[in-house]
Backbone bond lengths (Angstrom), bond angles and torsions (degrees), N, CA, C in turn:
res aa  C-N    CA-C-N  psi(-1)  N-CA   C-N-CA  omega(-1)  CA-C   N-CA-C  phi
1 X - - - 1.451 - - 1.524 107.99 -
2 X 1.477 112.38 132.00 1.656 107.45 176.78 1.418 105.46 -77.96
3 X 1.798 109.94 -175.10 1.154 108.59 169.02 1.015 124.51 -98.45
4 X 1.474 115.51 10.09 1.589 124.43 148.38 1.483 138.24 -61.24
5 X 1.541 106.49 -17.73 1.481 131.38 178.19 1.531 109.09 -111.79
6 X 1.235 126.55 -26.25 1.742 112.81 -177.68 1.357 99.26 -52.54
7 X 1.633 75.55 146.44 1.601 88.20 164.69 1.391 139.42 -85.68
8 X 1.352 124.24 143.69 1.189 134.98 162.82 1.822 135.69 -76.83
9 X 1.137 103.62 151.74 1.756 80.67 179.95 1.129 94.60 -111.14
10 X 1.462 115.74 139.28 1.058 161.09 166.21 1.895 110.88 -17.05
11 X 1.388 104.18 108.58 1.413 107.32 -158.85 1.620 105.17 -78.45
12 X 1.241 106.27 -30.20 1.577 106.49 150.88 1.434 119.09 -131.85
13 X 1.832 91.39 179.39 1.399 120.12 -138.22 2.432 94.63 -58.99
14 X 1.173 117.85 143.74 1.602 112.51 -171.47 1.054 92.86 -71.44
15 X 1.542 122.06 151.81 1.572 139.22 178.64 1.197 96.50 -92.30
16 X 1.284 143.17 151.90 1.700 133.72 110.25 1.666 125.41 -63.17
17 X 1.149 93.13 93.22 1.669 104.37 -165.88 1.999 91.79 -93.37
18 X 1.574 114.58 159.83 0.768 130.91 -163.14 1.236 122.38 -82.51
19 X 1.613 166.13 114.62 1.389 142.15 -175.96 1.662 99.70 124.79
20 X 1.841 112.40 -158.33 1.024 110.97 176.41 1.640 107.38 -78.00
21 X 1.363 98.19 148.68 1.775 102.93 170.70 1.852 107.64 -68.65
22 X 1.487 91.31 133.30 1.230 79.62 -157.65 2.092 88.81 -153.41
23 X 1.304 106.14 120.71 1.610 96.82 168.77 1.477 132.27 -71.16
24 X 1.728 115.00 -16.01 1.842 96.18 154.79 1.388 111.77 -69.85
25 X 1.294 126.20 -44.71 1.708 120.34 168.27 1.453 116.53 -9.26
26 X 1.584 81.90 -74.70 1.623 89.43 -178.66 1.347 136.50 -62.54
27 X 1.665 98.80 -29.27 1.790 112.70 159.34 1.645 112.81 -61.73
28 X 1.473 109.59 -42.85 1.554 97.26 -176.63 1.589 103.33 -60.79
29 X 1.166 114.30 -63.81 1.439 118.61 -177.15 1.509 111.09 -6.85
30 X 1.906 97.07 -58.10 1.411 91.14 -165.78 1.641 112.40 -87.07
31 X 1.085 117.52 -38.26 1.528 123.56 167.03 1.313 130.65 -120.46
32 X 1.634 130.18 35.49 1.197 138.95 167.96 1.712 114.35 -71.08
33 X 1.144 132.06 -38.87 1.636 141.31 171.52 1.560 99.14 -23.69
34 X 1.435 126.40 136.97 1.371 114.98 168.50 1.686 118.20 -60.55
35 X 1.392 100.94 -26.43 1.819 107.61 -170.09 1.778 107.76 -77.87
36 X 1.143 114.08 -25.46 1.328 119.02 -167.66 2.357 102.59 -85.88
37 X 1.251 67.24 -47.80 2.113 68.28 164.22 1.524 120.31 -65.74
38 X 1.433 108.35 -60.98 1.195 99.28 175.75 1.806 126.96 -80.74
39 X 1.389 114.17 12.82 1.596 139.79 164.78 1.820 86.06 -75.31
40 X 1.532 129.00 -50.46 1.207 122.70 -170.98 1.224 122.28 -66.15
41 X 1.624 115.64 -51.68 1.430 113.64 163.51 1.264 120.04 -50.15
42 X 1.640 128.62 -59.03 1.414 101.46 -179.53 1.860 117.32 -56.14
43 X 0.952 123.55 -38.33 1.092 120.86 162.74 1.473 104.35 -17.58
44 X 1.790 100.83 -97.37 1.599 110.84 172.59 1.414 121.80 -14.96
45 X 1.256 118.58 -38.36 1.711 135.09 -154.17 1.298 97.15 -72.16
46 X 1.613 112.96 -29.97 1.384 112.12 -155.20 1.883 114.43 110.49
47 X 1.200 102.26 -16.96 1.480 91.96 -177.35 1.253 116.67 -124.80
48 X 2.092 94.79 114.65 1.738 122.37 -163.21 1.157 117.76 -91.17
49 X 1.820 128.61 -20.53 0.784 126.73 167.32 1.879 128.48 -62.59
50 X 1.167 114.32 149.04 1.678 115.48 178.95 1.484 120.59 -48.32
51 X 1.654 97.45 -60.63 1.620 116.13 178.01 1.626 107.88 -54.81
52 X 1.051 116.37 -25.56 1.282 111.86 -169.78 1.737 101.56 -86.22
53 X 1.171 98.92 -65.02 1.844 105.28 -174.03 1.599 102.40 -52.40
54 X 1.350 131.82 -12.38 1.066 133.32 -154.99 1.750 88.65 -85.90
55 X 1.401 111.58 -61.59 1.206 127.73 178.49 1.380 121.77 -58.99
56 X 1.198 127.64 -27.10 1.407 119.32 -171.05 1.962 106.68 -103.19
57 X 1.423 110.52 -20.33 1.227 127.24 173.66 2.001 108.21 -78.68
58 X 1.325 101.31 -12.18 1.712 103.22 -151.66 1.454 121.53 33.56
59 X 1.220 124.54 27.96 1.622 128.30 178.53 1.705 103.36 -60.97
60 X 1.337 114.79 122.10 1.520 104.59 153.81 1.745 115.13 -43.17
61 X 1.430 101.78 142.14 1.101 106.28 -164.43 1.891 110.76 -71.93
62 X 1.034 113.82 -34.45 1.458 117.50 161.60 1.261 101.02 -53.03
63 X 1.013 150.36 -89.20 1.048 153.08 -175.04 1.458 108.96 -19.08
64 X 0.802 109.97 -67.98 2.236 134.31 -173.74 1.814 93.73 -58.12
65 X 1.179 116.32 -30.06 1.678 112.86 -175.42 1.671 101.89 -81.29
66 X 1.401 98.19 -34.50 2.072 90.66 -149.95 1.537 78.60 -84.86
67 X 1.621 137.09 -29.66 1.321 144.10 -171.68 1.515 110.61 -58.88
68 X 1.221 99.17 -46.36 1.893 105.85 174.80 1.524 111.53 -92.89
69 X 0.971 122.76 5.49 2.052 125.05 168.21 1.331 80.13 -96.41
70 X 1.663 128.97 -65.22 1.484 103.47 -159.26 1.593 129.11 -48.46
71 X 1.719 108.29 -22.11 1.171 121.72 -163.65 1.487 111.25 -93.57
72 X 1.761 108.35 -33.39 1.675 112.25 158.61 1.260 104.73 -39.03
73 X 1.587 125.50 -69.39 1.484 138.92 -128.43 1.820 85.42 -85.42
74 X 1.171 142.34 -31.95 1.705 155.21 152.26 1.077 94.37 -40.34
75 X 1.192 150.76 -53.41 1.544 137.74 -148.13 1.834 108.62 83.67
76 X 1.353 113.46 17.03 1.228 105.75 -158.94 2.179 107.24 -98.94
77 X 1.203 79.72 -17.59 1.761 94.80 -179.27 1.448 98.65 -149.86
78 X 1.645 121.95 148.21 1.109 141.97 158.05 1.304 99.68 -118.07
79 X 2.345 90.93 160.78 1.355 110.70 -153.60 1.798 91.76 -113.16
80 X 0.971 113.35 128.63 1.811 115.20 -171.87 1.378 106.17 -108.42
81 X 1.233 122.26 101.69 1.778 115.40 168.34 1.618 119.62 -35.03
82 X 1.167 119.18 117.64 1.661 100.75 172.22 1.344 105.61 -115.93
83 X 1.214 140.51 -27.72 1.754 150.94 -162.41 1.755 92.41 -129.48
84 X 1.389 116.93 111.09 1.323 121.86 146.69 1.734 121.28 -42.61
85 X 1.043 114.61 -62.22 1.657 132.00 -150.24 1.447 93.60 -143.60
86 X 1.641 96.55 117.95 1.914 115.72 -63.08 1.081 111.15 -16.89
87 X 1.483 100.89 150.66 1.594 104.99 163.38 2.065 101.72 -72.79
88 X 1.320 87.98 148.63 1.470 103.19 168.50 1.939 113.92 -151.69
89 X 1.281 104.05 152.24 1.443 105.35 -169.57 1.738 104.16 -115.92
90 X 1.199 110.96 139.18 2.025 93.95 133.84 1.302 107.93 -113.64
91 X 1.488 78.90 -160.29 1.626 103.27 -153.62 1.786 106.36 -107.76
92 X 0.963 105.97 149.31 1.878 97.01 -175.10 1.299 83.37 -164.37
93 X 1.834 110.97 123.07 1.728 128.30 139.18 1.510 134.51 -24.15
94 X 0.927 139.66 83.33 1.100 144.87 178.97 1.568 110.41 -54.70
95 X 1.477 124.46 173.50 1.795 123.27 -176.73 1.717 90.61 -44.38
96 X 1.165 129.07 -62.37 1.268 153.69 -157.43 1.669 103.53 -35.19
97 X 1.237 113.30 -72.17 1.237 162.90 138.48 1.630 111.76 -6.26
98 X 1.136 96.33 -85.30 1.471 95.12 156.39 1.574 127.08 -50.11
99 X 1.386 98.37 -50.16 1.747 92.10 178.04 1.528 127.07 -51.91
100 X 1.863 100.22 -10.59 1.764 93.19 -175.84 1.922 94.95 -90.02
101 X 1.248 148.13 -1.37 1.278 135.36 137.27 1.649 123.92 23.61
102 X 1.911 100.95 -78.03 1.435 90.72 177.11 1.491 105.51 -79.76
103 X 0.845 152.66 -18.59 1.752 145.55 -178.16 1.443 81.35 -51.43
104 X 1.566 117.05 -83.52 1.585 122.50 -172.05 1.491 124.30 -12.67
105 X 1.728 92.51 -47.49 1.515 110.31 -170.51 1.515 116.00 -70.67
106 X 1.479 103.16 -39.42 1.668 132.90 172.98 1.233 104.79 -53.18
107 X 1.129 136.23 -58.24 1.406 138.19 -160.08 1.218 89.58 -97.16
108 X 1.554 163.19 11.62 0.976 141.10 157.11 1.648 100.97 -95.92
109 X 1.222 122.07 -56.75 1.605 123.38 176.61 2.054 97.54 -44.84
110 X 1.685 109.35 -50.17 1.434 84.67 -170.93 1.475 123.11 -58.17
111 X 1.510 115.83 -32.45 1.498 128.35 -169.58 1.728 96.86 -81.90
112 X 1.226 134.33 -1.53 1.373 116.12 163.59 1.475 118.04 -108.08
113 X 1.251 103.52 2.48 1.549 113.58 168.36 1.345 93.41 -78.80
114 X 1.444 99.64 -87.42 1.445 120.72 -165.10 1.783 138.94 -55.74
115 X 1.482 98.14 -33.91 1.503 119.64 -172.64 1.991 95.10 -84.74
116 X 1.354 84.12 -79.68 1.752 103.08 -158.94 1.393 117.50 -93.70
117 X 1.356 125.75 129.51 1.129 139.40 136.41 1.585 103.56 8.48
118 X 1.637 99.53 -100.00 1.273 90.55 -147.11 2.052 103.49 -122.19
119 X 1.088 122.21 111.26 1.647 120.64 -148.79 1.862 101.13 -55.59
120 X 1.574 81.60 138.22 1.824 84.05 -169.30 1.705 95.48 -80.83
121 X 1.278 116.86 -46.62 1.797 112.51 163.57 1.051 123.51 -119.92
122 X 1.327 117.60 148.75 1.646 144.11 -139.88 1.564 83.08 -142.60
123 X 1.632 113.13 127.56 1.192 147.21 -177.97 1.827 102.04 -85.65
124 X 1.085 136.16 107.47 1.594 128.14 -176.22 1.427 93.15 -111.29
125 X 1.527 99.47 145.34 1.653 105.47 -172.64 1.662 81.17 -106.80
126 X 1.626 103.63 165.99 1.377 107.14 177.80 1.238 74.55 -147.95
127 X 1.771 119.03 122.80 1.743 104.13 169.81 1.706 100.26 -102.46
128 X 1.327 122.07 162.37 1.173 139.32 -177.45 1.868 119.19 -51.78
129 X 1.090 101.97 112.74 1.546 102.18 176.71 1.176 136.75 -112.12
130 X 1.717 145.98 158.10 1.273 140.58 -155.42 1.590 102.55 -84.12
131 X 1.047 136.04 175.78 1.385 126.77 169.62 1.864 121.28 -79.77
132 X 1.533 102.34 28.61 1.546 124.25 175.64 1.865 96.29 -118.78
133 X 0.881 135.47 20.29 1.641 134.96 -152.37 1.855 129.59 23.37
134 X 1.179 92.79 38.90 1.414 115.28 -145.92 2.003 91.59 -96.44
135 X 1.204 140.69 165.83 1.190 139.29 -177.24 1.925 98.02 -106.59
136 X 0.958 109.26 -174.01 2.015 100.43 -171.93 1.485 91.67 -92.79
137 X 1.357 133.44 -28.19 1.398 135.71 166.18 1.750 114.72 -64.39
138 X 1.656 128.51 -4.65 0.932 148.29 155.79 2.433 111.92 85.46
139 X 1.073 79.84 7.40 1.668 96.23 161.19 1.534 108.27 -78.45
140 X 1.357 112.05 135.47 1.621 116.98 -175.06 1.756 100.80 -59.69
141 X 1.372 96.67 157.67 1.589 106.21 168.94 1.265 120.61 -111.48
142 X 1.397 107.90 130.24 1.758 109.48 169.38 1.542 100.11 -143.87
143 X 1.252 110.64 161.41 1.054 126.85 -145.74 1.808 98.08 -115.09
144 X 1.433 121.07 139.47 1.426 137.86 -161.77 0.944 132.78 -160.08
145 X 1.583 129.33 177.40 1.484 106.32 -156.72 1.316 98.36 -105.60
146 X 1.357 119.90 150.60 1.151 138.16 -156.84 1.882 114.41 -62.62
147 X 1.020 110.78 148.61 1.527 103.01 -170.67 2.131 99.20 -158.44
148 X 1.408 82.09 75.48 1.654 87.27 -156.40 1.597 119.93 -77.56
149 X 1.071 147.45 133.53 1.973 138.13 -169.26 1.944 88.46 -119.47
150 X 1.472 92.23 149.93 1.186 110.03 172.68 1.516 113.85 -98.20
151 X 1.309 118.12 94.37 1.514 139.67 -166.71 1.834 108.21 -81.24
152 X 1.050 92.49 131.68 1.937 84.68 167.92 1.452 97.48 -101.52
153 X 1.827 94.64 144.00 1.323 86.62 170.58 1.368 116.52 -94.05
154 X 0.871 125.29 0.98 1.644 113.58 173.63 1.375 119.70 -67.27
155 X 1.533 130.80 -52.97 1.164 141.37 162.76 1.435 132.26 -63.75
156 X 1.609 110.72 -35.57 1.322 127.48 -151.01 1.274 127.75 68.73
157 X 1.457 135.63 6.87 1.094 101.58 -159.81 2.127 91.98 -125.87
158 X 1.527 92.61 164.94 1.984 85.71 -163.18 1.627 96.84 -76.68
159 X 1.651 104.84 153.44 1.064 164.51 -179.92 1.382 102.81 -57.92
160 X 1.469 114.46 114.78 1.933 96.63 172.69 1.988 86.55 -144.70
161 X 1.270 83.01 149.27 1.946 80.77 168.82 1.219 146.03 -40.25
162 X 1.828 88.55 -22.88 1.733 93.36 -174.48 1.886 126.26 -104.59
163 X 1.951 72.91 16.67 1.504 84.43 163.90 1.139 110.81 -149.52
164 X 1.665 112.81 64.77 1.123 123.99 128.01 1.803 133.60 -138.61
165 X 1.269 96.45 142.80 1.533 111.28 -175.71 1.706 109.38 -91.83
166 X 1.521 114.57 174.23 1.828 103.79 -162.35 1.732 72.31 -125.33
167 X 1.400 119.51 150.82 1.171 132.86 178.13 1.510 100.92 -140.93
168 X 1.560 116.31 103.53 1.433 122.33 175.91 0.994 123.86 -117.33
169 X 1.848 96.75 137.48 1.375 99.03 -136.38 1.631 81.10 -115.68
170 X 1.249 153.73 -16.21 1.231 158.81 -161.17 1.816 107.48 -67.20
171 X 0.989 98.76 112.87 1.674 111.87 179.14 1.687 116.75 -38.93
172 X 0.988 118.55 104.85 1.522 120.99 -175.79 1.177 98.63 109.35
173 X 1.030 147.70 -7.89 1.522 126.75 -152.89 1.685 116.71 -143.91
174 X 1.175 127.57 145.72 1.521 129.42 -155.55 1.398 96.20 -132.09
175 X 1.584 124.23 -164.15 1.371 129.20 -169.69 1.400 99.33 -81.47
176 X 1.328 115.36 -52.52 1.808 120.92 -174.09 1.813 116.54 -80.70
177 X 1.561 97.41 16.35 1.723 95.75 170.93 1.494 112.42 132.09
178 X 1.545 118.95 -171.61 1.175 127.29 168.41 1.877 111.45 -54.00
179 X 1.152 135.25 128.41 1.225 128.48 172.19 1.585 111.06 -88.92
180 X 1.421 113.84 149.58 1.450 122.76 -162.09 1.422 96.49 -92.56
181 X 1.521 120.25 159.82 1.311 123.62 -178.70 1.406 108.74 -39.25
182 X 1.598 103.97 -64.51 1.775 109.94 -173.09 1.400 121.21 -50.01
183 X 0.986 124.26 9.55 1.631 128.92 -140.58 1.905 71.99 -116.42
């Protein structure tokens, strides 16, 4: 297991949610709401302030408040004092937080396939360079729009649907559901 996959414990308290046990369940639980995802991207975007995410998300603002406490009290965003008098906060991603990134990324590649014409934002990779602008493999660096593959890391090699199988591991339960005693 890398240290991109260990696990964490659970920044909040476990639900008993309804259906198969299942870890997007439990991810939607905590951030499935449309306001609470896209509360994350602007986050991601860069923009921590309230008034701002308020506006670029159009979330009713009730909504956009109880959306970002739910996500404090998750571990999924922290609240940063910036103005004493009044006090005022932003908002900043925590490890947690950050880790939903590719979802972000996912749902933006899916909605420019699928939704829209023509993608209103384009993800630009900038990979890391020497102080010659050079890449560590020594090819110049410039920076582009993102064109991302879902890599395993164990093997290396990318990820396509038709090679993968579901292995369930949840006590009672098989691919087609809860299994019956006799089963």
């Amino acid at each position: 297991m890398s240290a991109a996959q260990e696990p964490h414990a659970p920044a909040a308290p476990t639900v008993a949610l309804p259906g198969r046990p299942c870890s997007a369940a439990a991810a939607l639980h905590v951030v499935g709401e449309k306001w609470a995802l896209l509360a994350v991207r602007e986050i991601f975007f860069g923009n921590h302030r309230f008034e701002a995410i308020a506006r670029n998300t159009g979330a009713p603002r009730d909504r956009l408040a109880a959306r970002l406490r739910s996500l404090e009290q998750a571990g999924v965003v922290e609240r940063r004092l910036y103005n004493e008098r009044p006090p005022r906060h932003e908002y900043h991603l925590t490890d947690s937080g950050r880790d939903l990134a590719p979802v972000i990324r996912a749902l933006l590649d899916w909605g420019d396939r699928w939704v829209l014409e023509d993608p209103p934002v384009v993800m630009i990779h900038e990979p890391p360079s020497d102080a010659d602008g050079r890449s560590h493999g020594g090819a110049p660096v410039h920076a582009h729009d993102l064109d991302a593959a879902w890599i395993c890391r164990t093997c290396g090699e990318e990820v396509v649907m038709n090679t993968l199988t579901v292995d369930v591991r949840s006590p009672g339960w098989d691919r087609s559901g809860p299994r019956t005693p006799n089963d």
